[in-house]
C-alpha positions in Angstrom: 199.1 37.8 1.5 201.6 37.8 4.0 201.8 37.4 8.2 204.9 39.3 9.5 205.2 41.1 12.6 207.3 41.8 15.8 205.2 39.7 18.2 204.8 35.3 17.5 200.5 33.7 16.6 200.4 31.4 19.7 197.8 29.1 18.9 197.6 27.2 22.2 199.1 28.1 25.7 200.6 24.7 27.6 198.3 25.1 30.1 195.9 22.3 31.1 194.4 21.3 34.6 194.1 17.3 35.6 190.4 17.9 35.1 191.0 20.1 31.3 189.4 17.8 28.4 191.8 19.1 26.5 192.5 22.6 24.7 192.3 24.0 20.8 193.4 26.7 19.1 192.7 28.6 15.7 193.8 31.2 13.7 192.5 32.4 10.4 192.8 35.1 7.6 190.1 37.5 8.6 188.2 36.7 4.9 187.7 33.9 2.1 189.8 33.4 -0.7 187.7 32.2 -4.0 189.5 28.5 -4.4 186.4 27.7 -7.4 185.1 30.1 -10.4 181.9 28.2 -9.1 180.7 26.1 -6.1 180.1 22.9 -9.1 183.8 23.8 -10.8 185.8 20.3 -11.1 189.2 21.8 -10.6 190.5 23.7 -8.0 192.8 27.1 -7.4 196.3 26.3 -7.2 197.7 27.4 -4.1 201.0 28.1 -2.3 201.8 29.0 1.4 205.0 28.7 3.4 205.3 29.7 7.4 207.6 29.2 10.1 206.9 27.4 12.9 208.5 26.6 16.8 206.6 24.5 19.3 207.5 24.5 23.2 207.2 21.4 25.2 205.2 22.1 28.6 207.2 19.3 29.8 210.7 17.6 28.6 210.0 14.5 26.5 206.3 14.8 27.3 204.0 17.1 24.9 201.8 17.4 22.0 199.5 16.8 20.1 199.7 18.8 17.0 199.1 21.6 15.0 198.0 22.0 11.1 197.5 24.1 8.6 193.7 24.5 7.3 191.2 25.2 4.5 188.2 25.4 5.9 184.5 26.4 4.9 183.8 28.0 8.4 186.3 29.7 11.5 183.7 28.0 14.1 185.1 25.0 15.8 183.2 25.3 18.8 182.1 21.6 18.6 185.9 20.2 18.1 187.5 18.6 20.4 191.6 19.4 21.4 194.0 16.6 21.7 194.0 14.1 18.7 191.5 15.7 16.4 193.5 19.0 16.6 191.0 21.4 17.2 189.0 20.5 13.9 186.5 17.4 14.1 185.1 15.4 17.1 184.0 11.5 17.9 180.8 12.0 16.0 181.7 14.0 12.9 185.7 13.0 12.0 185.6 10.9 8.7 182.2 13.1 7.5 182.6 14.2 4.1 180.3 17.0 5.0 183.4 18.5 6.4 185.2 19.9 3.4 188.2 20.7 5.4 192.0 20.1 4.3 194.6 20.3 6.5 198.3 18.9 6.6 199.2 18.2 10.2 202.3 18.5 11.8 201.5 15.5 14.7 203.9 15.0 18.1 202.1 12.1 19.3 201.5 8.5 17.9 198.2 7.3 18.3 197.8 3.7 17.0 193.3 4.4 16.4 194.8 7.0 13.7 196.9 4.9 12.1 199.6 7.7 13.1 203.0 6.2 11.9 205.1 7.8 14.8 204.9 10.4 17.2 206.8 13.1 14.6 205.2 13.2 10.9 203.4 15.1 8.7 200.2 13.9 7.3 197.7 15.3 4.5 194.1 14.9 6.0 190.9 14.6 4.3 187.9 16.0 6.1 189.5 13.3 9.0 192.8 13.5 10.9 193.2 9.4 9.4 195.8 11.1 7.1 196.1 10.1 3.3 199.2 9.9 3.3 202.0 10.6 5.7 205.6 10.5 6.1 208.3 11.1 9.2 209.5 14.6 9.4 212.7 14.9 7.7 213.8 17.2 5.1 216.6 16.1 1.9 220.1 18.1 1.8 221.1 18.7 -2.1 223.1 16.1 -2.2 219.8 14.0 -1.2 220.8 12.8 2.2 217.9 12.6 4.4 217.9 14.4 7.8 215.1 13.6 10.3 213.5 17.2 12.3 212.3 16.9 15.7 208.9 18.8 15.4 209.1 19.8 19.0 212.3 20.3 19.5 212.1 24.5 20.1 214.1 24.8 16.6 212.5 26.7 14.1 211.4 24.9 10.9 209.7 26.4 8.4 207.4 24.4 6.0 206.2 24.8 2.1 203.1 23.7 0.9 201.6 23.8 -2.3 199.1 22.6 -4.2 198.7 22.4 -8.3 195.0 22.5 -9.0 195.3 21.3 -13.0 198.0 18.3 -12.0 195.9 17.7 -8.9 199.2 17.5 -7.3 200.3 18.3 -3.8 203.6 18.6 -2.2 204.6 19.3 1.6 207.8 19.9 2.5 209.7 21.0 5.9 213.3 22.2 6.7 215.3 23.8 9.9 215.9 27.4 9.6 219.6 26.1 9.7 218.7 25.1 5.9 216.6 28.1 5.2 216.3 27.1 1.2 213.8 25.5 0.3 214.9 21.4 -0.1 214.8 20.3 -4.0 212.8 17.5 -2.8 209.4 17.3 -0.8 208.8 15.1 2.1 205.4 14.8 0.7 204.5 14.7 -2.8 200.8 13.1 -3.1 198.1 13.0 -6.2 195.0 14.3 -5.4 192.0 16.1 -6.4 190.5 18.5 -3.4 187.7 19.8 -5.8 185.5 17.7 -4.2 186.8 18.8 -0.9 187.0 22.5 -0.9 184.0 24.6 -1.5 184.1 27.9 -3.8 185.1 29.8 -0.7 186.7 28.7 2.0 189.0 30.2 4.8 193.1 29.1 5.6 194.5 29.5 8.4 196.1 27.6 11.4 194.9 24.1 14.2 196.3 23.2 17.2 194.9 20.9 19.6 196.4 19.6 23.3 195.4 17.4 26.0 197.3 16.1 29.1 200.2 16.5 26.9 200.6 19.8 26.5 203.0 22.3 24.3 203.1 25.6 22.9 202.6 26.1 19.1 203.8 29.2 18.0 203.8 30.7 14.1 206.0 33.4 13.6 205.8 34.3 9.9 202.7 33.3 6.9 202.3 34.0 3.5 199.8 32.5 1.3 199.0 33.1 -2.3 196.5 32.0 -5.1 197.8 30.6 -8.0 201.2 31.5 -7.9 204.1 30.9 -5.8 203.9 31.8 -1.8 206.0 35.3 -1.0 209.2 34.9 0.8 210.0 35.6 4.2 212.2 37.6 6.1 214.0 35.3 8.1 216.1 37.6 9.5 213.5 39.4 11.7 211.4 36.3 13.3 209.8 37.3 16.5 211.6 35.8 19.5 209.2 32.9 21.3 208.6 34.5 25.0 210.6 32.6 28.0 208.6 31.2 30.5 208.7 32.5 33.7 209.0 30.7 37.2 206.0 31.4 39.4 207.2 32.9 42.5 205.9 29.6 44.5 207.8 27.4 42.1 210.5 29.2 42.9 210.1 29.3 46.9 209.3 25.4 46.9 212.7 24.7 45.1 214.6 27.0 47.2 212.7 24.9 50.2 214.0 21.6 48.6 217.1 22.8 47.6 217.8 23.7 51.6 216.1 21.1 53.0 218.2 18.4 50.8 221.4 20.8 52.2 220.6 20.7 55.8 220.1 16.7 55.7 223.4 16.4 53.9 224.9 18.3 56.6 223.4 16.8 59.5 224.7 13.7 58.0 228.2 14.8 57.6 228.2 15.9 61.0 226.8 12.7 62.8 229.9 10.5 60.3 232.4 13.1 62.2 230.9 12.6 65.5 230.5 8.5 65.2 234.3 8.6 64.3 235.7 10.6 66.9 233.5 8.8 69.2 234.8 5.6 68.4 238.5 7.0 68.0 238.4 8.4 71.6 237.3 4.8 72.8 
């Protein structure tokens, strides 16, 4: 299946109040995919996806918290909280293995509770956002040189994941549309077995969670298959990430500062020029 259109999947919208205990958003294919031939099946589907992604600072140097990609057994995250848990678990029920959720995270803010290494990584969680493993986001040229990626820096980066169900084997890996292949190397590459995780049917989709620090998370193309490799994307027709527009008091109280500050600096050049020929007459 693919996700392509003209207009970008905003998953959360940058806009919290002092009193806002913090914001989620989800989106999901509309139907589950079959990852077992049976709900007591000890291996897993193999599965591939690769999207692009952009997220928007609400603030310069000051935004977050995340967003992932998800399997999950249910689209109903009423009880999650926003911020650090991403829009999938809360206080009481992060760690449960009752979960059966899977998610890789792409995390803007550090938070030492978590574990988090820094405030730009990717992580593979386990029914918990205490990733398994981790790693700072970065991406390998082909002549192996790493390059770190700002998450947040509004640059588009698309991302691979993929998941080998008979090796138990999965691999994350990122890159900047500047380096649209697809890097030889994976930022991630971690053994595990998610039969245990994932149910016979389960949902995939997309996270995000904020809280007073607050961004945008935008996808703007998806595909996802079963056992077999992800289908490409046309990176040549990305939807453009809308510009934010100035409210109109914004705009007035600015203009007010902006004279204000000129009329003060003028007064003050006037009063130098009268001090001076004041003292120049005497």
């Amino acid at each position: 299946m693919a996700l392509q259109n003209s207009r970008a999947l905003r998953l959360t919208d940058g806009q919290l109040t002092r009193d806002d205990p913090g914001r989620s958003g989800h989106a999901f294919y509309p139907t589950t995919l079959q990852f077992k031939n049976s709900e007591n099946a000890k291996t897993t589907q193999s599965f591939s996806t690769r999207f692009v992604f952009e997220i928007v600072l609400e603030l310069q140097e000051s935004g977050g918290h995340g967003f992932t990609f998800v399997v999950a057994p249910s689209t109903n995250f009423s009880g999650a909280m926003g911020d650090r848990y991403l829009g999938l678990f809360n206080q009481g029920n992060n760690g449960n293995q009752s979960n059966h959720i899977f998610a890789v995270e792409f995390d803007t803010v550090q938070q030492a509770t978590l574990k988090d290494k820094d405030a730009n990584h990717v992580g593979v969680d386990v029914n918990s956002v205490i990733s398994y493993a981790s790693a700072p986001a970065a991406y390998y040229t082909e002549l192996g040189r790493k390059e770190n990626v700002i998450l947040d820096s509004r640059t588009r980066i698309q991302a691979w994941i993929e998941y080998d169900g008979n090796e138990k084997q999965l691999n994350a890996t990122i890159a900047p549309l500047s380096h649209p292949l697809k890097p030889n190397r994976s930022l991630i590459s971690y053994p595990i077995d998610l039969s245990p995780v994932l149910n016979e049917h389960m949902y995939v989709g997309f996270s995000s969670g904020t809280l007073a620090l607050a961004s945008k998370h935008y996808i703007l193309a998806w595909s996802f298959a079963m056992d077999g490799k992800a289908p490409e994307l046309d990176l040549s027709s990305l939807p453009s990430i809308p510009r934010d527009r100035t409210p109109l008091w914004k705009s007035f109280k600015l203009f007010l500062s902006v004279f204000v500050a000129l009329g003060a600096l003028l007064l003050l050049i006037i009063t130098v020029i009268i001090s001076y020929w004041i003292k120049r007459k005497r």
